[in-house]
C-alpha positions in Angstrom: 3.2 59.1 -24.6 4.7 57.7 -21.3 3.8 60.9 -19.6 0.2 60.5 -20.5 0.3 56.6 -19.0 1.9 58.6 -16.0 -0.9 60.9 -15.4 -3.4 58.8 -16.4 -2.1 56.3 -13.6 -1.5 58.5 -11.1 -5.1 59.9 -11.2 -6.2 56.3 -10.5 -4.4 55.9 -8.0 -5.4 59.0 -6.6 -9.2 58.5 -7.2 -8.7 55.2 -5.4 -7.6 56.7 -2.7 -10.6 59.0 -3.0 -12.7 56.3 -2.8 -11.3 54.4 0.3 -11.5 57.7 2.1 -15.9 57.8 1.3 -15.7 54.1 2.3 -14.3 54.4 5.9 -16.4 57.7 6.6 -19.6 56.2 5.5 -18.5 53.3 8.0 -18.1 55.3 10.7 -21.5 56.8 10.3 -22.3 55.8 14.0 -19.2 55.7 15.6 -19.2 57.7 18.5 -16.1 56.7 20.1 -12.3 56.4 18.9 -9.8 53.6 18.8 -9.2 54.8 22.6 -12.5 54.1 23.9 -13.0 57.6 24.8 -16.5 59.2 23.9 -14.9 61.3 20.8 -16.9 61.0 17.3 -15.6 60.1 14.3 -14.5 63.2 11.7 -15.3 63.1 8.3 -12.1 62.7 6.1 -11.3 64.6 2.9 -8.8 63.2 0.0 -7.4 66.9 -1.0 -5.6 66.2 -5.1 -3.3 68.5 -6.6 -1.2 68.6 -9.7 2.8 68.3 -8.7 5.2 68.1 -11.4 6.7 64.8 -12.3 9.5 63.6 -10.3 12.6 63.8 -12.1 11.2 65.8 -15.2 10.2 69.5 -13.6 9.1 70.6 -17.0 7.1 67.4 -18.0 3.4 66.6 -17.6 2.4 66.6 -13.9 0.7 64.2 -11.5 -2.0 63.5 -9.8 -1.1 63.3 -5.9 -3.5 63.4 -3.1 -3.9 63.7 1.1 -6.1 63.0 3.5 -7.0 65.7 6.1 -9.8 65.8 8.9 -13.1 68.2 8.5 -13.3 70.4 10.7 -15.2 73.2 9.0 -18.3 70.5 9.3 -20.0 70.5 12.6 -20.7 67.4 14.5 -24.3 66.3 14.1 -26.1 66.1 17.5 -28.9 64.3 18.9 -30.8 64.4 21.7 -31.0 60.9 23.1 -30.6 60.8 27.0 -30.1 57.0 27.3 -27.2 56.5 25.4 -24.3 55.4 26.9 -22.3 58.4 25.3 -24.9 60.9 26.0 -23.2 64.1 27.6 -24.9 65.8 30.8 -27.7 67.3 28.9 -28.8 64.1 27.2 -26.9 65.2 23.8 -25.2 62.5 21.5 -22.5 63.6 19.4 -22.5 62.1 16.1 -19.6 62.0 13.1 -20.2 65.2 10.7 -20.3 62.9 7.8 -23.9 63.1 5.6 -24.4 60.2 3.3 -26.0 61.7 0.6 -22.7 63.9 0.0 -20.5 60.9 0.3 -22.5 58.4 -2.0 -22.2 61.3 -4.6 -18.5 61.8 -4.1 -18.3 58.1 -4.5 -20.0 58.3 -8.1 -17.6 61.6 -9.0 -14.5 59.5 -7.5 -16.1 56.5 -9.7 -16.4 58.3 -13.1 -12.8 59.9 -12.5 -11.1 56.5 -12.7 -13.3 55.7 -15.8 -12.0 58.7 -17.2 -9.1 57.6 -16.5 -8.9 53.8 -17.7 -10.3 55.6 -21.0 -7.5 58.0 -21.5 -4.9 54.9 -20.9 -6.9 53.3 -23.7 -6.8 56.0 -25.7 -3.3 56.7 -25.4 -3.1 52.4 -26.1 -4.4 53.3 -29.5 -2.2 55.5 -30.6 1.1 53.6 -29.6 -0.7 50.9 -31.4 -1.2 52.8 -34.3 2.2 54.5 -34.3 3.7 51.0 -34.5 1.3 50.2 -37.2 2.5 53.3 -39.3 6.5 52.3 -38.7 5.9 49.0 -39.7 
């Protein structure tokens, strides 16, 4: 029943991460230029979750464990705007290729996960509780 508080913590933890990745790309909506100053948008970030096996038990339940890589597979979004200070020679702005709508949904999926989640803890809660019950 450990393992099941294992996995059920580890997806949290990974959903949190989830969610922390949509929050600083939908931040960055507009940003245009990085930490150095130089005109470079923002990429779009991607938490990547895969099952691993549990450390120290191979053969046990796995966890949840997640990444963070850049998206490059999205193109930059451009706009024509030739008085912007980071417009390039032909007036074009190059904006982060995040879209909102897809990040406000993967917020609600990251969202429910953790539910899911807190439920299975609960559940598994239960039935220590009732084990204990049973033994008395």
């Amino acid at each position: 029943m450990f393992r099941t508080l294992n996995v059920s913590a580890s997806g949290m933890i990974a959903q949190r991460m989830r969610m922390d990745t949509i929050s600083g790309n939908i931040a960055n909506l507009q940003t245009t230029q990085n930490e150095e100053g130089e005109i470079k948008p923002f990429r779009r970030r991607v938490a990547v979750l895969e099952a691993v096996p549990a450390p120290g038990n191979p053969g046990g339940a796995p966890t949840v464990q997640g990444r963070v890589e850049l998206d490059y597979a999205t193109p930059m979004r451009i706009q024509h705007m030739p008085g912007h200070p980071h417009a390039d020679a032909e007036g074009n702005v190059h904006h982060p290729n995040i879209d909102v709508v897809t990040e406000f949904v993967n917020a609600i999926e990251a969202s429910r996960a953790y539910d899911a989640n807190i439920a299975a803890m609960d559940v598994t809660k239960q039935m220590f509780q009732g084990t204990f019950k049973i033994l008395g």
